[in-house]
Structure formats: C-alpha cells, structure tokens
C-alpha positions, 0 to 999 in steps of 0.5 A, spaced: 484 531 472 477 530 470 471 527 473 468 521 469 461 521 470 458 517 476 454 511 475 452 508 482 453 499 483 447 501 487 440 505 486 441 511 491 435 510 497 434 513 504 438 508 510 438 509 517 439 515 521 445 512 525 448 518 525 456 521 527 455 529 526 450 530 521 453 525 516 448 519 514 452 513 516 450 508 511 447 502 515 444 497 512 437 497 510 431 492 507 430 495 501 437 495 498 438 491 493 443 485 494 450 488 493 455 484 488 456 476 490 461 472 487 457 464 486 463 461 489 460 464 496 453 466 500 457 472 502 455 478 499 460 483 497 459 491 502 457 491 508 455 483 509 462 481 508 464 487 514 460 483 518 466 478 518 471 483 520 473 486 526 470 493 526 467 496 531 458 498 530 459 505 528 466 505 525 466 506 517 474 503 514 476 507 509 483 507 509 485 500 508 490 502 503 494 504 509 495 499 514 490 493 512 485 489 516 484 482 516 477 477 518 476 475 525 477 467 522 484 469 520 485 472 527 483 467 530 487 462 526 493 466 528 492 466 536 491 458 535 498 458 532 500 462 538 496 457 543 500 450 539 506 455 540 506 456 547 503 450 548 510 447 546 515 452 545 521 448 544 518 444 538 515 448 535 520 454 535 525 449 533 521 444 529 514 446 527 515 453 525 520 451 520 516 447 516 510 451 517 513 457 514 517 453 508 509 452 507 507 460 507 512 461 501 510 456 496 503 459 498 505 465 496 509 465 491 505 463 485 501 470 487 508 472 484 509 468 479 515 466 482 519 459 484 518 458 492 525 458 493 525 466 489 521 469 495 522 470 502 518 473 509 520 480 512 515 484 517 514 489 512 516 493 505 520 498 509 525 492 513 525 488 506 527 495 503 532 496 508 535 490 507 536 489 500 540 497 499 545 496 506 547 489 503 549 493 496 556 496 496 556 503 494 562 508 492 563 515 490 558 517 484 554 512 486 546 515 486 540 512 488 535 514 483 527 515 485 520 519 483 517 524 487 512 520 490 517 515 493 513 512 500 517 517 505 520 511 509 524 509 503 526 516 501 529 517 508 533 510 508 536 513 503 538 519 506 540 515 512 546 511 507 547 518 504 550 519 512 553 511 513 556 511 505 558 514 500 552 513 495 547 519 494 540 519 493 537 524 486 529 525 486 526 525 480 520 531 479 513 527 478 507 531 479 500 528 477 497 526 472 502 525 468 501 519 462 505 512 463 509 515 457 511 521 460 514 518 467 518 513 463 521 518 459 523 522 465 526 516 469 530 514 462 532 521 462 534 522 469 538 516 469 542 520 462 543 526 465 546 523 472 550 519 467 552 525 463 555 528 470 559 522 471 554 519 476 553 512 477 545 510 477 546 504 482 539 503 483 532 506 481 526 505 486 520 505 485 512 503 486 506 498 483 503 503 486 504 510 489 501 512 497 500 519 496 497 520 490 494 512 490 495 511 483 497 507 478 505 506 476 508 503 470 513 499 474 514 493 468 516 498 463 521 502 468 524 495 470 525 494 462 529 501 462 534 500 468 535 492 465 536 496 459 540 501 462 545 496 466 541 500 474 538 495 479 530 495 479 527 496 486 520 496 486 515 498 492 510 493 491 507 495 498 501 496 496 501 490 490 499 483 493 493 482 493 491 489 490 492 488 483 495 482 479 502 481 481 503 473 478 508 476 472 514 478 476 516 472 476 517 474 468 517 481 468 524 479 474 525 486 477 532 485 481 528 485 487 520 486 489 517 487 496 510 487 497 506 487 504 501 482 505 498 485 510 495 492 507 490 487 502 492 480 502 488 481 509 494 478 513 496 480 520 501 485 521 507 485 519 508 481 513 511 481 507 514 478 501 521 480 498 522 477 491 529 475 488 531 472 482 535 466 484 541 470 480 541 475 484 541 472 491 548 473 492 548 480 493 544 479 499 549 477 505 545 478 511 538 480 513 537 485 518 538 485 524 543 479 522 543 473 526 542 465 526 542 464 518 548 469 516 555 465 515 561 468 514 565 469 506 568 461 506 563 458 510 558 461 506 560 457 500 558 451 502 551 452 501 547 453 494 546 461 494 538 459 494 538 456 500 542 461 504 537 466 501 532 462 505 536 461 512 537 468 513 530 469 513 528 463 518 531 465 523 532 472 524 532 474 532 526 472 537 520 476 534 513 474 533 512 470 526 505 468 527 503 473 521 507 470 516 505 463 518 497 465 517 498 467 510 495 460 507 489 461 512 489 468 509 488 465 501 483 460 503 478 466 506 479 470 499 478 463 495 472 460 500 469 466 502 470 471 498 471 467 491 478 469 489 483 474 487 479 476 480 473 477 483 477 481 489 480 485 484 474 486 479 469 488 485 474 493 488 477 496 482 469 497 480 467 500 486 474 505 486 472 507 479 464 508 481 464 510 488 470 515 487 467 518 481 459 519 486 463 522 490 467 526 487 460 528 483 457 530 490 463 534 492 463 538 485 470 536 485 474 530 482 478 525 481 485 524 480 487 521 473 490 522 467 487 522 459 488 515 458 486 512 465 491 508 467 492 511 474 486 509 476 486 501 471 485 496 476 485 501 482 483 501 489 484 507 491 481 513 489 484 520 490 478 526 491 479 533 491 476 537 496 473 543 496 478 547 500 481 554 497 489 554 499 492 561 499 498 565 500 500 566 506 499 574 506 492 573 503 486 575 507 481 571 505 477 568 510 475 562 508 481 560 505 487 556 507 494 558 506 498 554 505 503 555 511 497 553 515 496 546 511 499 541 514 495 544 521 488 543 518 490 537 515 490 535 522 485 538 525 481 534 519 483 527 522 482 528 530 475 531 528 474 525 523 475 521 529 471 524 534 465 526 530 465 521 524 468 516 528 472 514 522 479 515 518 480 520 512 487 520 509 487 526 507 495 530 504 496 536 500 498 535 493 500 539 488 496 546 490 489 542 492 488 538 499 485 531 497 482 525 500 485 517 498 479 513 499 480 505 500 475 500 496 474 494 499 470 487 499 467 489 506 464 496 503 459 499 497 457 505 494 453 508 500 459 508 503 463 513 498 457 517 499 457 517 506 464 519 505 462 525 500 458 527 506 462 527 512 467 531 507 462 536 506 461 537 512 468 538 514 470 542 509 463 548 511 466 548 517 474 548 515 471 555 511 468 557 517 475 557 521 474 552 526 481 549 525 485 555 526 485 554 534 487 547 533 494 545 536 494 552 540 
C-alpha cells in the first residue's frame, strides 16, 4: 500500500476561516481558480454545483457512498409527483403510475446495457438481494459462496437461510490489497475445495465495489468463472449505477445484478435496479413481500416469463414508489446540469485519486491500493489510512489504541465529527490499521479532501491524548 505522489486539480490558497474545531472549512474564496466544468453546463463542478443540493451552510458531505444524496430539482420533482398522486389517488395509483414506471425501467436499463424488460425496481440492494436467494430452492450441501469484504446486510441474509434452509454460507478470506488475479484464483479455488468436500456451491456473491474497504472488484472475470463452474452469480452492484460504467451487464449477463440508484445516481431513497436475464426469470416466483403480482404454478403459465418478471414488481404492498418514478428526472439533471455520465465519472475518479492521495500526503500515511492499481481505476472512493497506533490490549502504551477498544474510539471519532466538525467520516477497522473512505463527488474538489486531512489530524491528536477513552461510560 503505497501513496502515489499528490498532484492537486487545484492550486493550494488560503479560504475563509469559517471554522468547525480549528480545521479550516473550505469556503469558497475569489481567488480560486474555477474548478472543472463540463461544456455541456455553466455549472462548474466543487463547491457551485453543491449549492444545488440540499446541504446545510456549514455542512461538508463526504460520505456520499453511503447512503447518496440527491438535487433539490429532484426532490422537488418528487414531491410534484406526491402533489399529482394525492391530487387523484385512484387514477394515479391504478392508471398513471403503471405507465410512469414501465417509463423508469426503459430509463434505466441502457445504464446496463439491458432490455427493459431485463430490470426491474426494488427499494434497495439488500430487499432485491433477499428477493433472488429466498426464491432459490436449496438442499443439503448446498453452500453460498462470498469474500470477506461482503456488505453485512448480505452476509447476515445468508446466515438467516442457514436457519430457515438447509443451504449453508462459506466466507472466502480476502485481505486487502490483493491483485484482481489473486482474487480470482481464490474464488476459483474455494468454489474447488467445497466441491472436493462434497459440496455444492449453489451461489458466489459478490460486488462491483466493496463498501469497507471502498475498492474496486473484478466482478466480470468472476461472473465468467462461476458460468464456467456451473454456480449462479450474485453481483452487489450497490455501489455501481451511476459510479462506474456499468452498460455492459447486459454482455457480461451475471445471473442476477442489484444496484442502488440512490447511492450515486442522485435518486431518492430507496431505489434500486435488479437485472435478470430473461432466461433466468423463471426462477423467480415472488417478490417479497409477495402480494398482487404473484400467480400460482398453473395459472402462472398463462403469462410470458417476462412479463410476470414485470408484475411481480409493480404492485407490491402499499409503499411509497415515488423515488422509482423520479429516476428520469434524476438522469436529465446529470445530462443537462452535470454533462453526462462520462463526465460524472471522469471528474469523480479524478478527484478520488488526486484529492485522497493530498490527503493521504498531509496525513503522512496512504491509500489503500494494490501494484497495478486497479482497486482504485475509475473509483470514487479513496480509503486513507489514519495515523493512529493499534496495540495489544496488555500493552501500556498511552497513545496507543488497543484493540479491544477500537470499535469505541471509532465511535467516539463520529460523534465528535458531528458535533465539532459538522460533518461525517466513515471511519472502520481494516487489517490491524483504522481507515477513513472518502467519497468523491460532483458537488466537492480538492480543498475539501484537505479539509478532511485536517479535520482527521485533529482528531487523531486528540485520540492520542486519550479523550475517547470516556466515551460511552
């Protein structure tokens, strides 16, 4: 894990002293050079597209990998569609809404590459997930199959069939950095050795990109490997849609993909996409919970496989679908305002790469790669080392941490984030260090990592002088 020497998007100046501890927060100032502009919009990527958000003043976002945030245009938008709703709440519901969401598929499916009639809406990756493995039928030596780094709610819905079936989930070691090659010889050997035991590897789960540490995953090559070794693919795709290019799945064709559009397509919360080859449809029966659009075994037949692929997903108990009907509306603010998805990417890739690697400088620490780089290619995350020493517990050191502790500084570093910083960390424990994911994003620039270094810096004087030890008590 090495630090790639920093080069800023912007010259360093002095900002405004608006101030949360005694970390400088960036505010705007004259004499800073306009940051990058796409020419499809007078909107200037940093800090004049956040103005466009809904942020409060003082407040710096960035973590937006976790739960997204979306314009004030597309919030507005989606309360117009609550205001048309009410307005006629029987014609919509029964009449409008069904045409207006056939509408947010066809929008969203060349985002992957797929037929419309391939993807469908849920509230989010983890009810789409749980949708897709409790409609598998699973039998002794069955085994679900996933790295190390699976996101939580995943690993603990396969915990959940391992009580309700007999299928049993198997948890491939991964510590980062590893190389794409390594990771996917580990899969193809784990998937071996289960198999030369006698199981049955029923299903591999894996990401686009990993939460905790944010980083890359070679998910296509993996997808190849469990078509080649006869296992269903998975793919967490949550933090995928709108992140990175994602319009080759419909090629690439993993058994099932689920991607939140709310975490960086700028939709509202929850929606997400679940993508399904048309010719594996038919293993889905319900949606969960089931309700209008499910059809018993013989009635079932009646209806193409695509089409009541579609049904189950319309109708699905009484919930609030607003946020799957303001994904067009999401898509035309990051075309009209923001120029496009290539530009999205290209500018939030960048600033990951040159805004984590400022801090990671100020820090004196570094960033979490491997020696080709490919965990971070085409990435918005950059996942920064803190200068923090963990101990042992029987260790004495003072300003150590020890590690039974961890967890409890952690949480006092986010409540002192929030209440003197006025912003949010996420901040984790990964392979004996403590590391900070920073999110990049249209509506930030440079000085705002450096900000973050600061804030970081701050904090972590005063971990090493002890004041976490009282929190919780």
């Amino acid at each position: 894990m090495t630090a790639t020497p920093a080069t800023s998007m912007n010259p360093l100046r002095h900002r405004a002293s608006e101030s949360h501890g005694s970390a400088t927060h960036p505010a705007a100032d004259t004499d800073t050079p306009q940051p990058e502009t796409n020419a499809a919009t007078t909107i200037p990527f940093g800090r004049e597209m956040r103005r466009l958000f809904n942020f409060a003043p003082g407040y710096t976002p960035l973590n937006h990998g976790s739960f997204g945030t979306i314009p004030r245009a597309v919030l507005e938008h989606r309360f117009q569609i609550l205001r048309d709703w009410e307005a006629r709440e029987c014609v919509y519901n029964l009449l409008t809404y069904p045409a207006k969401l056939a509408a947010s598929r066809a929008a969203v499916a060349p985002f992957l590459g797929a037929d419309p009639g391939e993807v469908v809406l849920a509230t989010n990756a983890t009810s789409a997930t749980n949708t897709v493995l409790r409609n598998l039928k699973f039998e002794a030596d069955d085994v679900i199959v996933y790295p190390e780094t699976v996101y939580g709610a995943c690993r603990k819905t396969v915990q959940s069939l391992e009580e309700m079936t007999p299928v049993r989930g198997v948890e491939i070691p991964v510590v980062y950095p590893v190389e794409d090659d390594e990771l996917v010889e580990m899969f193809r050997d784990a998937v071996k050795g289960l198999r030369e035991q006698g199981k049955n590897v029923r299903v591999a789960i894996f990401d686009t990109i990993a939460s905790r540490p944010g980083v890359r995953v070679p998910w296509e090559r993996i997808v190849g490997v469990c078509r080649e070794m006869g296992v269903l693919s998975l793919i967490d795709g949550a933090h995928g849609i709108g992140h990175i290019d994602l319009t080759h799945v419909g090629e690439v064709k993993p058994d099932f993909f689920v991607t939140n559009c709310h975490k960086w397509l700028f939709t509202p919360r929850g929606s997400a996409v679940l993508y399904v080859p048309f010719a594996n449809q038919y293993l889905l029966t319900t949606n969960l919970p089931t309700s209008h659009g499910y059809l018993d075994p013989v009635t079932r037949q009646s209806k193409a496989s695509s089409q009541y692929f579609a049904d189950l997903f319309t109708f699905n108990a009484t919930t609030d679908v607003t946020p799957h009907l303001a994904i067009p509306e999401a898509i035309r603010f990051r075309r009209d305002l923001c120029g496009g998805e290539p530009a999205i990417r290209e500018y939030c890739a960048k600033l990951a790469r040159e805004g984590g690697d400022r801090a990671a400088l100020l820090l004196g620490t570094e960033v979490m790669d491997n020696k080709s780089g490919s965990l971070r290619a085409g990435c918005a995350f950059a996942n920064i080392r803190l200068p923090l020493k963990i101990i042992d517990d029987e260790d004495e050191d003072e300003e150590g941490v020890p590690r039974a502790e961890v967890d409890r500084m952690i949480g006092w570093f986010y409540d002192t984030t929030a209440r003197d910083f006025d912003t949010y960390l996420q901040t984790f424990y990964y392979a004996g260090a403590v590391w900070t994911r920073l999110s990049a994003q249209v509506y930030l620039d440079v000085k705002d990592f450096e900000w973050a270094a600061g804030t970081i810096k701050e904090l972590c004087v005063r971990v090493r002088r002890g004041e976490w030890r009282t929190w919780g008590s």
